[in-house]
C-alpha positions in Angstrom: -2.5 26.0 3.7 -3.8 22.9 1.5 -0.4 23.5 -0.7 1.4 23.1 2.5 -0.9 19.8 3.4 -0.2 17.9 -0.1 3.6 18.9 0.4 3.5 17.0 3.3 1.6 14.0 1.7 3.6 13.9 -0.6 6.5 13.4 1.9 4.6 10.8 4.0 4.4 8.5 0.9 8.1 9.1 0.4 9.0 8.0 4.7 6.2 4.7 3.7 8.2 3.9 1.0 11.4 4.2 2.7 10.5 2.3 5.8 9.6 -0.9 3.7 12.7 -0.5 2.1 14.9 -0.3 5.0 13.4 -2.1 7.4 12.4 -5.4 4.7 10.7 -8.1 6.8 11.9 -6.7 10.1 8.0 -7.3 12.3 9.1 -5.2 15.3 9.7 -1.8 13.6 6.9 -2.7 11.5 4.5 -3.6 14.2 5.7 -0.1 15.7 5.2 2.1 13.4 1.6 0.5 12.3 0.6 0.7 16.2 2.2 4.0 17.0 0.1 5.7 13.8 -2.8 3.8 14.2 -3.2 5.1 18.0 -2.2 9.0 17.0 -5.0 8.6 14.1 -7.4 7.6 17.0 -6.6 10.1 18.9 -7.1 13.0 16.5 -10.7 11.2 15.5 -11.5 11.5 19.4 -10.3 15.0 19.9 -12.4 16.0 16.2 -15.4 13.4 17.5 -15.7 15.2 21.1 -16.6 19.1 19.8 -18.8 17.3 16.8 -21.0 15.4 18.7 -22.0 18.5 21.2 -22.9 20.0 18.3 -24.7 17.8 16.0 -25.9 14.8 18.5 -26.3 11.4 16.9 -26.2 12.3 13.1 -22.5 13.2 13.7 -22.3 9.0 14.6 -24.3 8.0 11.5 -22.2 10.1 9.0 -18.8 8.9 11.0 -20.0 5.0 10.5 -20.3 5.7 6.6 -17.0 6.9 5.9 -15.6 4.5 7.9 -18.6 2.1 5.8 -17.3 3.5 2.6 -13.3 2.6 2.9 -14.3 -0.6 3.9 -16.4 -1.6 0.8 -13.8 0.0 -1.4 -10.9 -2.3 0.4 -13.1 -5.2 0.0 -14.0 -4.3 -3.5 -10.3 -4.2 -4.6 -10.0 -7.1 -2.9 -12.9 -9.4 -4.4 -11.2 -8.1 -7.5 -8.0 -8.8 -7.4 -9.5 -12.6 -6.7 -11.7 -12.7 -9.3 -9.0 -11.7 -11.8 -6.4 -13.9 -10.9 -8.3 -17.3 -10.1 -6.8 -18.7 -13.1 -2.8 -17.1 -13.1 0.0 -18.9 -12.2 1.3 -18.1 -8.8 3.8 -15.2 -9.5 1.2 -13.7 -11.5 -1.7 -13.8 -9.3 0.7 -12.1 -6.7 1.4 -9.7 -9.4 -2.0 -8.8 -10.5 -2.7 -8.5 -6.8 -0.5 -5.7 -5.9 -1.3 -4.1 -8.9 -5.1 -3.8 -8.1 -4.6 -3.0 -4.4 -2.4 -0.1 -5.5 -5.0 0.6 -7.9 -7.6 0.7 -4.9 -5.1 2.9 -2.9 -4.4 5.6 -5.3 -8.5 5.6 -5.2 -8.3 6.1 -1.5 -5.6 8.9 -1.9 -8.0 10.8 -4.4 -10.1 10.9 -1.1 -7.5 11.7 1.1 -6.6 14.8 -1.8 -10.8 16.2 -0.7 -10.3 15.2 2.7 -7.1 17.7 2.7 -9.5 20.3 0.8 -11.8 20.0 3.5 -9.0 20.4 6.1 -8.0 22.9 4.7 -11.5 24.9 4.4 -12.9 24.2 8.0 -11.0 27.0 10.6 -12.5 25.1 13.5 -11.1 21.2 13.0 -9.5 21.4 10.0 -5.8 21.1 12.2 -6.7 17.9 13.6 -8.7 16.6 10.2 -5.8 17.2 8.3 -3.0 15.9 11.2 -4.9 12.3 11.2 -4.7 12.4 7.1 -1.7 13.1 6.6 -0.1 10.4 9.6 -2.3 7.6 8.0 -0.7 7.8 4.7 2.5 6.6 6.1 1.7 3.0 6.9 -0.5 2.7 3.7 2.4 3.5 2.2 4.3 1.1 3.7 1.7 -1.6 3.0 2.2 -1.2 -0.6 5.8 -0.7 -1.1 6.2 -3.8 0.8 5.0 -6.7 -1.7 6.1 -3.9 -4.4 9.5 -4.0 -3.1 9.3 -8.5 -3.0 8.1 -8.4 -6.8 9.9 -5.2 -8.5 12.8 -4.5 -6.0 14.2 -1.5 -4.4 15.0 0.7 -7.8 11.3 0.2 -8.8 9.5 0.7 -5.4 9.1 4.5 -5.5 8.4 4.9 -9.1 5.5 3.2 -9.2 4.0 4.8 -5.8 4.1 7.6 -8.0 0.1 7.4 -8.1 -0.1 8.1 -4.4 1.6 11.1 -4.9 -0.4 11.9 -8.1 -3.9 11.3 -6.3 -4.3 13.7 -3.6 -3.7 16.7 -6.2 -6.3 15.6 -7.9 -8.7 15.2 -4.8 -7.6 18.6 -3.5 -8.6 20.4 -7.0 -11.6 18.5 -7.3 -12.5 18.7 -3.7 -11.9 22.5 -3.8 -14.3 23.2 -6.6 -17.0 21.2 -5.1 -16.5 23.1 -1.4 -16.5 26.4 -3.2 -20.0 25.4 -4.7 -22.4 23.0 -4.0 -21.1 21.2 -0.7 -19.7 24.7 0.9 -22.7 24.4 3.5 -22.4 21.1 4.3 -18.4 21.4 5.1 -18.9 19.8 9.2 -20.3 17.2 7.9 -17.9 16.5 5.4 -15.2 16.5 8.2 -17.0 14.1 10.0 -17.6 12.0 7.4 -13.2 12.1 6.1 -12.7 11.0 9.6 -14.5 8.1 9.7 -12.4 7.2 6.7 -9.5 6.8 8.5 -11.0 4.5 11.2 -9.8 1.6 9.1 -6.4 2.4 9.2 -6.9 2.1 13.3 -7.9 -1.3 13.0 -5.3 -2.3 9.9 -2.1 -0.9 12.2 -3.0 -1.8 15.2 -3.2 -6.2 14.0 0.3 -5.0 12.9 -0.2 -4.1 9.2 2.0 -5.9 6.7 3.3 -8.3 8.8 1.4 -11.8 9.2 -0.2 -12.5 12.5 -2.4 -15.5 13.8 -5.4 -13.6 14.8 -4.0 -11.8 17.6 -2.5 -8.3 18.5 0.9 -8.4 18.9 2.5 -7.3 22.4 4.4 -4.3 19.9 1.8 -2.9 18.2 -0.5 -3.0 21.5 2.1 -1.1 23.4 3.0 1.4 20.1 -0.9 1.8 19.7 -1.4 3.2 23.6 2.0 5.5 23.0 0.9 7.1 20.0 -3.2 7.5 21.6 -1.4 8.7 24.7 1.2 11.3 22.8 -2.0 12.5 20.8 -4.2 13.3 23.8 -1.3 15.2 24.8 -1.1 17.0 22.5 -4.4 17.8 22.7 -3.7 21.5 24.5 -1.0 22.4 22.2 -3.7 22.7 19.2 -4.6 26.7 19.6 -8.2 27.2 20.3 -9.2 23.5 19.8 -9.9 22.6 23.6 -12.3 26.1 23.8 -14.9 25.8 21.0 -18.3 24.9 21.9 -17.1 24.7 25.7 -20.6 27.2 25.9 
């Protein structure tokens, strides 16, 4: 199964890619496809959330907070360094170093999602709906990259150097799968707890509309993608065999 998982992310990075090729600077389709996969993350964080905190009460809420915690710092980090570095560049090359280091920070984050797949992959109770968030969110992180990638390097270049986001959740996976085989194999519900609070960020990222500028507020667009994709999750939600029965003692 986790061969079948980093197929796939492999493919999302691929679609990102695309989508900030074709669609350029075009907000609408952007705004939609940030809202409609930051609202189908949030649903299968809800539907994983539900069954977790029956079983493990308020600790399932702490270890949810630090993933989410985690990204955050690591975004910021790549952030704070990408300023620090560039303070005295030109223009051009500030923007350069820029994308450079947020890639950097992102193929980081895609080591993660490579364990968070491992994880998936190892839990037979939510590891479905784990790996289904995952796996969506890389699309629009993708796109986020390839975007100012694209503006600098052009279309010819954009792919080849998202090569590290395909790269990085190999790595994760075989790292990820050694670890779960050993030490962390009894901690493996946390673990999925903790990977989806990780993608929380990306909630909040698609749904102000991603890549494209905005003056503080949420966008008609993405609002409207945001409820579609929550609503088209939830949905969903039976079709998931066995999901909506465990723990219903």
């Amino acid at each position: 199964m986790l061969i079948i998982y980093l197929s796939i992310a492999t493919l999302t990075v691929l679609v990102g890619g695309g989508i900030a090729l074709i669609f350029k600077a075009r907000e609408w389709e952007f705004r939609s496809v940030f809202g409609l996969t930051a609202g189908a993350v949030l649903g299968f964080v809800l539907m994983l959330m539900v069954h977790q905190i029956n079983e493990h009460r308020y600790w399932t809420i702490v270890v949810l907070w630090s993933g989410f915690l985690f990204i955050w710092l690591l975004d910021k980090s790549t952030y704070w360094l990408g300023k620090q570095l560039t303070n005295e560049e030109k223009d051009k090359q500030k923007t350069n170093w820029r994308v450079n280091i947020t890639l950097i920070g992102l193929s980081i984050h895609s080591i993660g999602d490579g364990f968070n797949l491992s994880v998936a992959s190892e839990d037979k109770e939510f590891g479905l709906v784990l790996a289904l968030a995952i796996l969506i969110h890389r699309l629009p992180v993708a796109t986020v990259i390839a975007t100012p990638i694209r503006n600098i390097y052009g279309g010819t270049q954009t792919l080849f150097r998202l090569t590290p986001l395909i790269i990085a959740p190999f790595i994760g996976a075989y790292v990820g799968k050694q670890l779960l085989e050993g030490i962390l194999h009894g901690l493996i519900e946390y673990i999925t707890v903790f990977a989806a609070g990780t993608l929380l960020h990306v909630v909040m990222d698609g749904i102000q509309g991603g890549t494209v500028k905005t003056d503080g507020k949420i966008h008609y667009t993405a609002k409207l993608a945001f409820v579609i994709g929550l609503i088209i999750t939830l949905c969903a939600y039976i079709f998931i065999p066995g999901i909506e029965h465990d723990h219903a003692h």
